[in-house]
HTML snippet that shows the backbone in 3Dmol.js (N, CA, C, O; Angstrom):
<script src="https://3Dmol.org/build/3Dmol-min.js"></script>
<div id="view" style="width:600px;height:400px;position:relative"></div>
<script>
const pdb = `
ATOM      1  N   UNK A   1      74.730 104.452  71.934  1.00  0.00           N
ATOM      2  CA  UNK A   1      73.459 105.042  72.291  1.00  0.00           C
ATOM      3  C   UNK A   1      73.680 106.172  73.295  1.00  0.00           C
ATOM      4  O   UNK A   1      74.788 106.261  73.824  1.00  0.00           O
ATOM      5  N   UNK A   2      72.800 106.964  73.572  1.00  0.00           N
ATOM      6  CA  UNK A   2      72.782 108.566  74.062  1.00  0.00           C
ATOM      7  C   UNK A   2      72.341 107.849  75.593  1.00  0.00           C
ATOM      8  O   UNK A   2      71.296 107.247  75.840  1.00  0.00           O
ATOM      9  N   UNK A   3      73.415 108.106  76.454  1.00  0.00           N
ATOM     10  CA  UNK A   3      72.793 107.769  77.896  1.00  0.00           C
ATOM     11  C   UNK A   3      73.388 106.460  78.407  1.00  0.00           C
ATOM     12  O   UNK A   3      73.333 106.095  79.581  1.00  0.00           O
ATOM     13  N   UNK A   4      73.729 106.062  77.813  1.00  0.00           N
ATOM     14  CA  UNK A   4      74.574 104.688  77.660  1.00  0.00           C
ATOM     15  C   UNK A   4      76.385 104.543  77.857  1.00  0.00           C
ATOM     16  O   UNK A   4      77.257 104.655  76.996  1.00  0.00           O
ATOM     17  N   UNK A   5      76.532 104.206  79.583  1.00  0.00           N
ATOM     18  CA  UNK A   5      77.813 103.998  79.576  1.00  0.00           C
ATOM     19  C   UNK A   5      78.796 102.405  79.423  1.00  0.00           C
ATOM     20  O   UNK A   5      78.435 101.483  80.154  1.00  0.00           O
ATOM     21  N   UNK A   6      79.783 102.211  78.639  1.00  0.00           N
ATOM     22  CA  UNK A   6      79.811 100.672  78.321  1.00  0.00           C
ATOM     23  C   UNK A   6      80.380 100.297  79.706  1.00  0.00           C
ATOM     24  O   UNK A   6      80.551 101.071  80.647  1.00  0.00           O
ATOM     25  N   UNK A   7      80.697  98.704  79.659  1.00  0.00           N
ATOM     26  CA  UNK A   7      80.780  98.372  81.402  1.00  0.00           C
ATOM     27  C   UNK A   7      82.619  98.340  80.329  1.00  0.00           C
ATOM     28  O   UNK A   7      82.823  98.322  79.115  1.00  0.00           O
ATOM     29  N   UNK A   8      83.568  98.346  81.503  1.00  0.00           N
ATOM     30  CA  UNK A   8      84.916  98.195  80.659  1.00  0.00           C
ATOM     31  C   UNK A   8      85.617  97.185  82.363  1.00  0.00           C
ATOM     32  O   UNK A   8      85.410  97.122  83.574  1.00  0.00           O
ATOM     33  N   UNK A   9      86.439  96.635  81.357  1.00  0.00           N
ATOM     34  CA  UNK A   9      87.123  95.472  83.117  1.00  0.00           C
ATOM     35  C   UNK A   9      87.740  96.617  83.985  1.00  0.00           C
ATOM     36  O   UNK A   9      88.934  96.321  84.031  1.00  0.00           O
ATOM     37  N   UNK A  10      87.566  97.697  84.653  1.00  0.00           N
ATOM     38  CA  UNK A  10      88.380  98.527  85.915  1.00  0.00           C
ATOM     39  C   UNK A  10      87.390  99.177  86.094  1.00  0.00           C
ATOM     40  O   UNK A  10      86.353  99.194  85.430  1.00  0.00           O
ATOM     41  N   UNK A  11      87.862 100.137  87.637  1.00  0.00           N
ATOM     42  CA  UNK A  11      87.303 100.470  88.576  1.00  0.00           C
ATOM     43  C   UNK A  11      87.628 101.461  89.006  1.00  0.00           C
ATOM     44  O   UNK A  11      88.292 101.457  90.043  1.00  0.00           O
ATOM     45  N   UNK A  12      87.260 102.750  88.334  1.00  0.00           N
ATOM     46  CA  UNK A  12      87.689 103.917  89.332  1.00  0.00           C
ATOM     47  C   UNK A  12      87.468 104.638  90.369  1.00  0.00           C
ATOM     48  O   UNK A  12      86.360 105.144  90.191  1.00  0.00           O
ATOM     49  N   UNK A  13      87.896 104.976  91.360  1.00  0.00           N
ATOM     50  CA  UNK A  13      87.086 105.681  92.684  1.00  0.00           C
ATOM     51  C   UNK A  13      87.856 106.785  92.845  1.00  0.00           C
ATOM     52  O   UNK A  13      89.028 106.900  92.486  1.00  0.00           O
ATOM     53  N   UNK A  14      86.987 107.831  93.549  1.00  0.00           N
ATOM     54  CA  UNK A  14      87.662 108.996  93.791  1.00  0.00           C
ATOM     55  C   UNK A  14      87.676 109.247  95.214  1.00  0.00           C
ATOM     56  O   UNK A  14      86.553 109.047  95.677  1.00  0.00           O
ATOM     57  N   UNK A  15      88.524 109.613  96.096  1.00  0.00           N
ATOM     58  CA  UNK A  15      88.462 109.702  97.664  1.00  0.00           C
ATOM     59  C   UNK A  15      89.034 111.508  97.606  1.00  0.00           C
ATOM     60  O   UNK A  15      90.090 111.960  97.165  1.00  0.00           O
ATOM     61  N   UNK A  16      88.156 112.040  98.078  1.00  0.00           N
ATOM     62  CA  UNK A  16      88.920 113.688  97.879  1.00  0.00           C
ATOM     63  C   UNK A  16      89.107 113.664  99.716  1.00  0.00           C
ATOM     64  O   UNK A  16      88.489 113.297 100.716  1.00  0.00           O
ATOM     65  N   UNK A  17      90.352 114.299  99.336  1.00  0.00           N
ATOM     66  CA  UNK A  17      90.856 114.682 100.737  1.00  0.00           C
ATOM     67  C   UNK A  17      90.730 116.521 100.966  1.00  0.00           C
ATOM     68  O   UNK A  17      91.401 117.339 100.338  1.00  0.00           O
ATOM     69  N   UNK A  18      89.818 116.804 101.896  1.00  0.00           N
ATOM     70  CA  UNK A  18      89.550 118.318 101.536  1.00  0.00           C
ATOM     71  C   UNK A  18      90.094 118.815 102.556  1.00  0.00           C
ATOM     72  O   UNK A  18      89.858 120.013 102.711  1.00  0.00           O
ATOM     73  N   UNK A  19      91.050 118.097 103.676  1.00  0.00           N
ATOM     74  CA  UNK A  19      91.319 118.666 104.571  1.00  0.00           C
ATOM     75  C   UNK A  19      93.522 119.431 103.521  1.00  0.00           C
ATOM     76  O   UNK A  19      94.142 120.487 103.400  1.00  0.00           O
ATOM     77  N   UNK A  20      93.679 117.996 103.138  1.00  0.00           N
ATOM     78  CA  UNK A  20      94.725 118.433 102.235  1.00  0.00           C
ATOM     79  C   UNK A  20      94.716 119.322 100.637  1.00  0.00           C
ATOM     80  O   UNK A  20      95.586 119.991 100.079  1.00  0.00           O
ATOM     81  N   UNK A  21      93.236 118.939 100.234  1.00  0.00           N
ATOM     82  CA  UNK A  21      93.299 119.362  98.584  1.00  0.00           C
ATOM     83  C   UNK A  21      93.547 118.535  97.665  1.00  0.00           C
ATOM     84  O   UNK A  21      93.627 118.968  96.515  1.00  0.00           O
ATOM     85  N   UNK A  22      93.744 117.037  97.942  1.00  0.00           N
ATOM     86  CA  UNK A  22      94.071 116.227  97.286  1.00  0.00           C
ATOM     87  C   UNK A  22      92.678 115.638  96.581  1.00  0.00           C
ATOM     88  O   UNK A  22      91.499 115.785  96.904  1.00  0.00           O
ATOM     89  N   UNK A  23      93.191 115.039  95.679  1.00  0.00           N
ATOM     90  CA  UNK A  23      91.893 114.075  95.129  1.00  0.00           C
ATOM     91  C   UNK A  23      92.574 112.259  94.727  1.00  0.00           C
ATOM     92  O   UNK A  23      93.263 111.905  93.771  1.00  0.00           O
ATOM     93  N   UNK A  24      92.302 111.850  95.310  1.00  0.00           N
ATOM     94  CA  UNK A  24      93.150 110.292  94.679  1.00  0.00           C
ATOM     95  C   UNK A  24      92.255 109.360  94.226  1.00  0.00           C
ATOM     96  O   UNK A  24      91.107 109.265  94.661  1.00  0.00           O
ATOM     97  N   UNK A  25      92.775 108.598  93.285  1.00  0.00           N
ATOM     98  CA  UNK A  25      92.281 108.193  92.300  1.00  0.00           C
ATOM     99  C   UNK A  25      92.539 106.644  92.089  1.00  0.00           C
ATOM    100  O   UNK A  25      93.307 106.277  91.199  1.00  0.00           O
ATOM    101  N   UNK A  26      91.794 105.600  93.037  1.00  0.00           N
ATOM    102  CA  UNK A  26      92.200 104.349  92.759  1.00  0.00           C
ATOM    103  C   UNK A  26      91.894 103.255  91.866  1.00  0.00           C
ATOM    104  O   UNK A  26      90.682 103.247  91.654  1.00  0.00           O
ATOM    105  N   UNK A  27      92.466 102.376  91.286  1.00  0.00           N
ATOM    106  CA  UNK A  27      92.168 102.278  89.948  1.00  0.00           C
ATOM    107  C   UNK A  27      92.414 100.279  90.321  1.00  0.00           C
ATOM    108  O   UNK A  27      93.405  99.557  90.436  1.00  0.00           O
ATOM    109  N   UNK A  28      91.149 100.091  90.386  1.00  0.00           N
ATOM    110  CA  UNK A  28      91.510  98.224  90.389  1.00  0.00           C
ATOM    111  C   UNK A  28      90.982  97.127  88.720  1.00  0.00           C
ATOM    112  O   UNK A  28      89.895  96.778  88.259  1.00  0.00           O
ATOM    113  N   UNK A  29      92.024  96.980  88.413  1.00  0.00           N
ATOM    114  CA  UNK A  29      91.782  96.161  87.725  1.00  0.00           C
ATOM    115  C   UNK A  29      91.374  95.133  86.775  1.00  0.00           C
ATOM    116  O   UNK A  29      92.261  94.575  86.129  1.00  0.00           O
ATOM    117  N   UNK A  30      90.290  94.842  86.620  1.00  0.00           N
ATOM    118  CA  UNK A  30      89.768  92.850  86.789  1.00  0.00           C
ATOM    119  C   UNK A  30      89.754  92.118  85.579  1.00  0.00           C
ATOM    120  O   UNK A  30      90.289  92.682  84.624  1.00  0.00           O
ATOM    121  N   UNK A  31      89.366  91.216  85.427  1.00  0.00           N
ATOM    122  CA  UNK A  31      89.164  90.071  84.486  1.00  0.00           C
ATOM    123  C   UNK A  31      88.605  90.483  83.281  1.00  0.00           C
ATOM    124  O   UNK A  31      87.531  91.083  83.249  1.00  0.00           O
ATOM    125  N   UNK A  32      89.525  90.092  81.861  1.00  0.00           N
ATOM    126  CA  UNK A  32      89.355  90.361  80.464  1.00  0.00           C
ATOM    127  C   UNK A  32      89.781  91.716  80.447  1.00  0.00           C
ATOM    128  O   UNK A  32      88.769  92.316  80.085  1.00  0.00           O
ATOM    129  N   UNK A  33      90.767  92.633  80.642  1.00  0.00           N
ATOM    130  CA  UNK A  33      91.178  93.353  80.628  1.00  0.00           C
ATOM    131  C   UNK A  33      92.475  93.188  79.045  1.00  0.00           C
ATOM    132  O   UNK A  33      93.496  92.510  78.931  1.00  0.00           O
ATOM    133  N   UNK A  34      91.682  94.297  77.932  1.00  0.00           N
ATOM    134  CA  UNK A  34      92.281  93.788  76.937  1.00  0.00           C
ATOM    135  C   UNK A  34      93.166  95.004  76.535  1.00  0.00           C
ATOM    136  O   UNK A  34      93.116  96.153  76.974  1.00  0.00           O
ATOM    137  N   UNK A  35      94.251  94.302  75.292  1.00  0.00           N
ATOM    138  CA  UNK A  35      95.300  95.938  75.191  1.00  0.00           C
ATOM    139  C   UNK A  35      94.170  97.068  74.981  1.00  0.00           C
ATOM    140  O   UNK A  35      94.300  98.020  75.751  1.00  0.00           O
ATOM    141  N   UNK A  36      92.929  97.155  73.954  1.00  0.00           N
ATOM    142  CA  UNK A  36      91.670  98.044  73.976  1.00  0.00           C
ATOM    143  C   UNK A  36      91.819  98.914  75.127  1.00  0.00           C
ATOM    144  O   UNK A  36      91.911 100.129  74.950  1.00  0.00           O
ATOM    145  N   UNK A  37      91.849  98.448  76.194  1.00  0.00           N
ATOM    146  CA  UNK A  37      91.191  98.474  77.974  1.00  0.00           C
ATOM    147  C   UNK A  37      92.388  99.312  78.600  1.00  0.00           C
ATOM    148  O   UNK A  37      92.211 100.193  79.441  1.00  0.00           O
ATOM    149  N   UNK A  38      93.628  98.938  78.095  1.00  0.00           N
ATOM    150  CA  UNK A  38      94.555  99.624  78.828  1.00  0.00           C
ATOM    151  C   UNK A  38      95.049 100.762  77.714  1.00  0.00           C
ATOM    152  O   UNK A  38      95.740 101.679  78.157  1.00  0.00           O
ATOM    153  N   UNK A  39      94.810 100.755  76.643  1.00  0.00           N
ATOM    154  CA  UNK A  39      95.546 102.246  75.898  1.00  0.00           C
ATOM    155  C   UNK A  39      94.467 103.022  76.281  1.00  0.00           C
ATOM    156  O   UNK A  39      94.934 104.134  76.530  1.00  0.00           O
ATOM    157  N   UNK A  40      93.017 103.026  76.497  1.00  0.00           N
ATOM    158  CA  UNK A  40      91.702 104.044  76.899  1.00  0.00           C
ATOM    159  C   UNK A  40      92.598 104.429  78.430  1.00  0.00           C
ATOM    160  O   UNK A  40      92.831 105.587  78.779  1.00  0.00           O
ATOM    161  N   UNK A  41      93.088 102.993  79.346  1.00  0.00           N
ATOM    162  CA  UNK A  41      93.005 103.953  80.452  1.00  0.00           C
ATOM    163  C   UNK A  41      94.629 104.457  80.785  1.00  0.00           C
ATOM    164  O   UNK A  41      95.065 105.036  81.781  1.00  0.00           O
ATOM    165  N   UNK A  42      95.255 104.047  79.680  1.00  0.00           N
ATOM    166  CA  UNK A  42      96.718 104.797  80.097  1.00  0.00           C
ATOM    167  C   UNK A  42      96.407 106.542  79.547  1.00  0.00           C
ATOM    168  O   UNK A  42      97.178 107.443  79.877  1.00  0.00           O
ATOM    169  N   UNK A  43      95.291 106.766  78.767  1.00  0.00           N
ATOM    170  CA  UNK A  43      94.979 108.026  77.863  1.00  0.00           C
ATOM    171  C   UNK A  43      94.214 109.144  79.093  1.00  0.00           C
ATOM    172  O   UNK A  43      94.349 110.349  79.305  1.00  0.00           O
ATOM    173  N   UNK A  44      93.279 107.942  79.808  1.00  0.00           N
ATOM    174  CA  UNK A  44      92.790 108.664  80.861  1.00  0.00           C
ATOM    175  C   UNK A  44      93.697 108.988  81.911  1.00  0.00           C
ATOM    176  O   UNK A  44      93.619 110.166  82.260  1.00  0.00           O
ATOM    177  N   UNK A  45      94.462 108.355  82.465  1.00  0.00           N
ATOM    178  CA  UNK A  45      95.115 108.483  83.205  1.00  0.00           C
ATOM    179  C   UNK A  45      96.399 109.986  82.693  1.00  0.00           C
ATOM    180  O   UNK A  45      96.837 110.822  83.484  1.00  0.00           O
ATOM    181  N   UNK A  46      96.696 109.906  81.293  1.00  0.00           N
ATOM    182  CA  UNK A  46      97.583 111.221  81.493  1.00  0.00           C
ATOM    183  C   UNK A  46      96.651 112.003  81.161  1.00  0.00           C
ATOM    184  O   UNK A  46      97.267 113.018  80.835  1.00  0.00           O
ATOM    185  N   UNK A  47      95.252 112.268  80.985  1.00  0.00           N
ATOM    186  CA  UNK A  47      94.483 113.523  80.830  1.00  0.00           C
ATOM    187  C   UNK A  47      94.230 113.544  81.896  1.00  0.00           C
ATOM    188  O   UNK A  47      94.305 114.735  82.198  1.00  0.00           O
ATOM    189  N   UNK A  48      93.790 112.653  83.271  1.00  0.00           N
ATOM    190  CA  UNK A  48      93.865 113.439  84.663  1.00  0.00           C
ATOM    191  C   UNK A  48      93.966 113.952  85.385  1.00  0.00           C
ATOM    192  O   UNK A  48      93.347 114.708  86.134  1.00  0.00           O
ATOM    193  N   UNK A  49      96.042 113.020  85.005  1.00  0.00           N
ATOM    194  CA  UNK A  49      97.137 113.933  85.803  1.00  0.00           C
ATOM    195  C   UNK A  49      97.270 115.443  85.489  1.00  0.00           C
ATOM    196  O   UNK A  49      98.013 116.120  86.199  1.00  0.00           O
ATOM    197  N   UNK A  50      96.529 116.061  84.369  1.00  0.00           N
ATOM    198  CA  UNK A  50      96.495 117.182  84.602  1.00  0.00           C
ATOM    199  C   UNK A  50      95.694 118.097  85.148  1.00  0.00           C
ATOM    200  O   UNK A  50      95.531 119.231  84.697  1.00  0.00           O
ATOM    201  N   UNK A  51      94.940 117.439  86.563  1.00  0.00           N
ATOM    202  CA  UNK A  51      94.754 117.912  87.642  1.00  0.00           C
ATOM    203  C   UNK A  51      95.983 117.710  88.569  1.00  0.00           C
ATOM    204  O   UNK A  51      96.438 116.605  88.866  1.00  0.00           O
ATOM    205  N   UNK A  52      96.417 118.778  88.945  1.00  0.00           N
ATOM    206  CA  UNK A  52      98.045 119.013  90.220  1.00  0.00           C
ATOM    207  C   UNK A  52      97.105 118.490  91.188  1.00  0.00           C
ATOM    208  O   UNK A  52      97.745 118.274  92.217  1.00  0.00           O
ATOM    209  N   UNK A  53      96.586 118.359  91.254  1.00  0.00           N
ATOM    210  CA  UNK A  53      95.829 117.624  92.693  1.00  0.00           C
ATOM    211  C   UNK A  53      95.900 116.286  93.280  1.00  0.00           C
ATOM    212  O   UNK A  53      95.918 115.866  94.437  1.00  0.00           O
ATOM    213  N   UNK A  54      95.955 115.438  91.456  1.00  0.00           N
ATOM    214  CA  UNK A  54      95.414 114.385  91.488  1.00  0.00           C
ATOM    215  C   UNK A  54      96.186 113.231  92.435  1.00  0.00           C
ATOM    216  O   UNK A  54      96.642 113.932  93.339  1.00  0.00           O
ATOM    217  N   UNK A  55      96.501 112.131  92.666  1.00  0.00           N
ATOM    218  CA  UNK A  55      97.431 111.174  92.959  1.00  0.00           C
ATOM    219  C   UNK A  55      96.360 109.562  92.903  1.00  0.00           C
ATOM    220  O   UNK A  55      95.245 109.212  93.290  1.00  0.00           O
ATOM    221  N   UNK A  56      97.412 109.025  92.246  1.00  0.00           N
ATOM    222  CA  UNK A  56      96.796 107.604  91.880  1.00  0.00           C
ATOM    223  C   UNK A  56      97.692 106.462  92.721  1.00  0.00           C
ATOM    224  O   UNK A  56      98.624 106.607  93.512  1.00  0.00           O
ATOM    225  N   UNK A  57      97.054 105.335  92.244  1.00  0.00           N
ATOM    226  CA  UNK A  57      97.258 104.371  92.690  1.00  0.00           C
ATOM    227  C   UNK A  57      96.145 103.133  91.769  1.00  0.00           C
ATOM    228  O   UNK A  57      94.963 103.318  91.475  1.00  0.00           O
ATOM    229  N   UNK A  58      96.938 101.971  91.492  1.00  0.00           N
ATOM    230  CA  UNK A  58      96.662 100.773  91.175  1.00  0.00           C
ATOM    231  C   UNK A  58      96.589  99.666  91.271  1.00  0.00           C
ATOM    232  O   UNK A  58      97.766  99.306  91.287  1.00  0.00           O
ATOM    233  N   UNK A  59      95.770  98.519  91.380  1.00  0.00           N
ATOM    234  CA  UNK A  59      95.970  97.823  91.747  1.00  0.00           C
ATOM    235  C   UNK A  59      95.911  96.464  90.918  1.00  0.00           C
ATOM    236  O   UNK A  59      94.785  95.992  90.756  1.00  0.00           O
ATOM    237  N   UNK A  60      97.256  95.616  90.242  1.00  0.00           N
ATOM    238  CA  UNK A  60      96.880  94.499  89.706  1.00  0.00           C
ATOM    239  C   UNK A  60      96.542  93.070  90.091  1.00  0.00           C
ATOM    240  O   UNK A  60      97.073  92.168  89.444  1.00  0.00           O
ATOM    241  N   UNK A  61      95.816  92.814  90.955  1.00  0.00           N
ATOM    242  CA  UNK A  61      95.835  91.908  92.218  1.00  0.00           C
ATOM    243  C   UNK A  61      95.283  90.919  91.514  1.00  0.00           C
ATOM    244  O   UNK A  61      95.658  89.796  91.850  1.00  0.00           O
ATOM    245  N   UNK A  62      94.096  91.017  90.176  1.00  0.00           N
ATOM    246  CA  UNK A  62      93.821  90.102  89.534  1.00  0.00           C
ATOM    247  C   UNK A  62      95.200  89.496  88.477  1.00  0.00           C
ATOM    248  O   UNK A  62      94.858  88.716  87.588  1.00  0.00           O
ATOM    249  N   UNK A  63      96.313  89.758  88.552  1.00  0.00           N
ATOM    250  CA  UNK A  63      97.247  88.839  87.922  1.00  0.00           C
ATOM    251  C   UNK A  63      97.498  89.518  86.594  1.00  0.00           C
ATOM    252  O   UNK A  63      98.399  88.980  85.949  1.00  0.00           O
ATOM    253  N   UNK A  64      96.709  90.966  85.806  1.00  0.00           N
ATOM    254  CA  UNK A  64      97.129  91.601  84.312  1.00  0.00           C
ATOM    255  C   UNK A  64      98.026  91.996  84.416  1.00  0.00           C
ATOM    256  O   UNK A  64      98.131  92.709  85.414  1.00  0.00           O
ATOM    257  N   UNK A  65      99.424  91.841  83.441  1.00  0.00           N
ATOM    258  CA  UNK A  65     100.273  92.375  83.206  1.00  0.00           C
ATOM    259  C   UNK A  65     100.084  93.625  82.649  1.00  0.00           C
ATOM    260  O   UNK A  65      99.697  93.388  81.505  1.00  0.00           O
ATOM    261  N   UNK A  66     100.145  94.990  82.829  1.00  0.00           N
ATOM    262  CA  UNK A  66     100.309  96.043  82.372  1.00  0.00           C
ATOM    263  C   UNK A  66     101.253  95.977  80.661  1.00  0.00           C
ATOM    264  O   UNK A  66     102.127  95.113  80.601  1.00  0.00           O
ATOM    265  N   UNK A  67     101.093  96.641  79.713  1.00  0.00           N
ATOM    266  CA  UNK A  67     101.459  96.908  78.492  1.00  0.00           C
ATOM    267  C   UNK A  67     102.291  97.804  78.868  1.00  0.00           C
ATOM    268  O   UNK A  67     102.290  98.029  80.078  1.00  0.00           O
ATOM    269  N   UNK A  68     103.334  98.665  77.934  1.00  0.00           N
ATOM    270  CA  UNK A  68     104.456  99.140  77.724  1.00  0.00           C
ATOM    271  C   UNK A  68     103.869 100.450  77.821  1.00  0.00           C
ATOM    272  O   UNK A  68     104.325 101.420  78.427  1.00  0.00           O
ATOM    273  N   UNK A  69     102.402 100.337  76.906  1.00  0.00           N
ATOM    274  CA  UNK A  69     102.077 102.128  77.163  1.00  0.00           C
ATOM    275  C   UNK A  69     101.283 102.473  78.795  1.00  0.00           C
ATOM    276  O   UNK A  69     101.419 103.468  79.508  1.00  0.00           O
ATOM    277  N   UNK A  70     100.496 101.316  78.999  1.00  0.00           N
ATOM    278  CA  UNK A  70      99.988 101.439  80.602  1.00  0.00           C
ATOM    279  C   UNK A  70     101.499 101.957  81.825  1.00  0.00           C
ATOM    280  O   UNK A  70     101.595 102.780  82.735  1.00  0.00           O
ATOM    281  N   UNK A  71     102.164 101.256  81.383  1.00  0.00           N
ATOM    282  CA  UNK A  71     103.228 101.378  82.685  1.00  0.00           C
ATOM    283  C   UNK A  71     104.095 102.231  82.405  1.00  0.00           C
ATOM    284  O   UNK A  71     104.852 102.544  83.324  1.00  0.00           O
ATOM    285  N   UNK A  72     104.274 102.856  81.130  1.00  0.00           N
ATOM    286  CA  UNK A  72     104.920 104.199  80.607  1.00  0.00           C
ATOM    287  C   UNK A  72     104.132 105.367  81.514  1.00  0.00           C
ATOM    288  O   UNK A  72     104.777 106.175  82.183  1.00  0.00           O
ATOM    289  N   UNK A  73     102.754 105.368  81.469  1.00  0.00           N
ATOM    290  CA  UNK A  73     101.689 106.416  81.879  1.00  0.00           C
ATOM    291  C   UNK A  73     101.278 106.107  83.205  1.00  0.00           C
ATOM    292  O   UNK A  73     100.551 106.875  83.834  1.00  0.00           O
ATOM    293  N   UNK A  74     101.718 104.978  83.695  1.00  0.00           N
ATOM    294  CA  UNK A  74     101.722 104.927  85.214  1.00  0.00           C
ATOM    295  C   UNK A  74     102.832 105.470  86.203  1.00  0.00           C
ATOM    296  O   UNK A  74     102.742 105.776  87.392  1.00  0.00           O
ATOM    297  N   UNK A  75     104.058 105.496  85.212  1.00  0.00           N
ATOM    298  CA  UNK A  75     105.146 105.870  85.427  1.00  0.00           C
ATOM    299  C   UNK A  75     105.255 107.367  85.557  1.00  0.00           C
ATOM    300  O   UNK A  75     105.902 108.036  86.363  1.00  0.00           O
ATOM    301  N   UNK A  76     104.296 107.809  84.356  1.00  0.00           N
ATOM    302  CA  UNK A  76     104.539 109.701  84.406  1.00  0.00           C
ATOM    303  C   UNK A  76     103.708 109.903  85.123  1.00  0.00           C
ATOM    304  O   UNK A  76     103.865 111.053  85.535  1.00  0.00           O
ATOM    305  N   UNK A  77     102.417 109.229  85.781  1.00  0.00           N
ATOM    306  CA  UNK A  77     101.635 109.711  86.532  1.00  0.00           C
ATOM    307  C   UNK A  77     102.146 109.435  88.161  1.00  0.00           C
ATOM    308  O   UNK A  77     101.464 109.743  89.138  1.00  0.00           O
ATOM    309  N   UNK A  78     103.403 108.833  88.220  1.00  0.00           N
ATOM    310  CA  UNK A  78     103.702 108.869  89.467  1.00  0.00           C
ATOM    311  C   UNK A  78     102.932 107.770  90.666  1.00  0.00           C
ATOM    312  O   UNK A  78     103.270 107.681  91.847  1.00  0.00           O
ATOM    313  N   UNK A  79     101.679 106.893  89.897  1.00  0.00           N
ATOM    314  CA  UNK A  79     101.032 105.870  90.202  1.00  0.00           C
ATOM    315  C   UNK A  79     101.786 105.378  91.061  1.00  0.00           C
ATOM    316  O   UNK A  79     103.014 105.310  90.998  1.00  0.00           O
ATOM    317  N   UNK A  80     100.821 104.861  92.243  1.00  0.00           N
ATOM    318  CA  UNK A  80     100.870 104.029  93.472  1.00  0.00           C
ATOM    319  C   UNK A  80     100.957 102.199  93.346  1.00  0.00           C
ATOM    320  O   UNK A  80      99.954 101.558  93.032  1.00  0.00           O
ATOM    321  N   UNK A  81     101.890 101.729  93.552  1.00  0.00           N
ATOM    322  CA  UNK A  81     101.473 100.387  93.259  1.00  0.00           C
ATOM    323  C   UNK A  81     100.354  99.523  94.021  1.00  0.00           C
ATOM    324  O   UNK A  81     100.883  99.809  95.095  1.00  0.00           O
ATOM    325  N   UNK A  82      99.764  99.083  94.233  1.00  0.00           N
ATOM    326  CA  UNK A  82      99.109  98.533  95.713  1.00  0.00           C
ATOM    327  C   UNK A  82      99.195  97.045  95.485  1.00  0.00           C
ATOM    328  O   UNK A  82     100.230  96.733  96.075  1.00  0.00           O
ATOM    329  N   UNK A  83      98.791  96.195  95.071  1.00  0.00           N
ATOM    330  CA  UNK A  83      98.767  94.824  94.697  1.00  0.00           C
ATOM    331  C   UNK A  83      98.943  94.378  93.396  1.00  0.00           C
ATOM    332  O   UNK A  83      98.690  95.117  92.445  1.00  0.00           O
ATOM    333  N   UNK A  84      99.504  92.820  93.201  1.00  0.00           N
ATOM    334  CA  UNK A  84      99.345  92.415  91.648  1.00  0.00           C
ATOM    335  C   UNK A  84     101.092  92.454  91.178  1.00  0.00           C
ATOM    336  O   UNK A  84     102.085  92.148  91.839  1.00  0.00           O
ATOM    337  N   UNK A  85     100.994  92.828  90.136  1.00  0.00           N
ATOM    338  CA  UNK A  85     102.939  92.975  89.515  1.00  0.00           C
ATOM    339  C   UNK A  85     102.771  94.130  89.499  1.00  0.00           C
ATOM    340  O   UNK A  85     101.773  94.835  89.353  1.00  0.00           O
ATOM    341  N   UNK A  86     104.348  94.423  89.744  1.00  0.00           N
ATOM    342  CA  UNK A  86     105.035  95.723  89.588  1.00  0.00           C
ATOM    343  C   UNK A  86     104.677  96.140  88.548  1.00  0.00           C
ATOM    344  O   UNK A  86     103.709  95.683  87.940  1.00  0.00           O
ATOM    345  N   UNK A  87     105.618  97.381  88.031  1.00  0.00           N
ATOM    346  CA  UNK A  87     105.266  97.910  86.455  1.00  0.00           C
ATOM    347  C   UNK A  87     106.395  98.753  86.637  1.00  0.00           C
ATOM    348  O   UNK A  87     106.748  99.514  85.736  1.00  0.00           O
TER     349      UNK A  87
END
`;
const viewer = $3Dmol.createViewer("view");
viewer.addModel(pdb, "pdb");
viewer.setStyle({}, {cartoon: {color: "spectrum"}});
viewer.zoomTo();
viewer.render();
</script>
């Protein structure tokens, strides 16, 4: 439907730092997080990074193991670990 955003299990926030130029991009997680859920946001995540600005960070604190293509694209995006498993 026109106007209609779906709810999906993560969380993005944006904190712009305007004193540096940065924009960072933290990304948490949560519950029912399906492979669906992570190829959308490993896709978002490398169409981002092509803002030079950007810098991320993630957090798996709810216990999801990241997929092969999530942690491939967390990897080129240079992603922050913060909580949860490595990747």
């Amino acid at each position: 439907m026109p106007g209609k955003v779906g709810v999906v299990p993560y969380e993005i926030s944006l904190d712009r730092d305007m004193e540096n130029g940065l924009d960072r991009y933290t990304i948490v997680v949560g519950p029912g997080f399906t492979s669906a859920d992570s190829r959308e946001l490993a896709d978002w995540l490398l169409a981002a990074a092509q803002n030079p600005t950007a810098g991320f960070a993630i957090d798996f604190s709810n216990g999801h193991e990241p997929d092969r293509e999530l942690s491939t694209a967390l990897a080129v995006v240079g992603a922050e670990y913060l909580a949860g498993l490595g990747y």
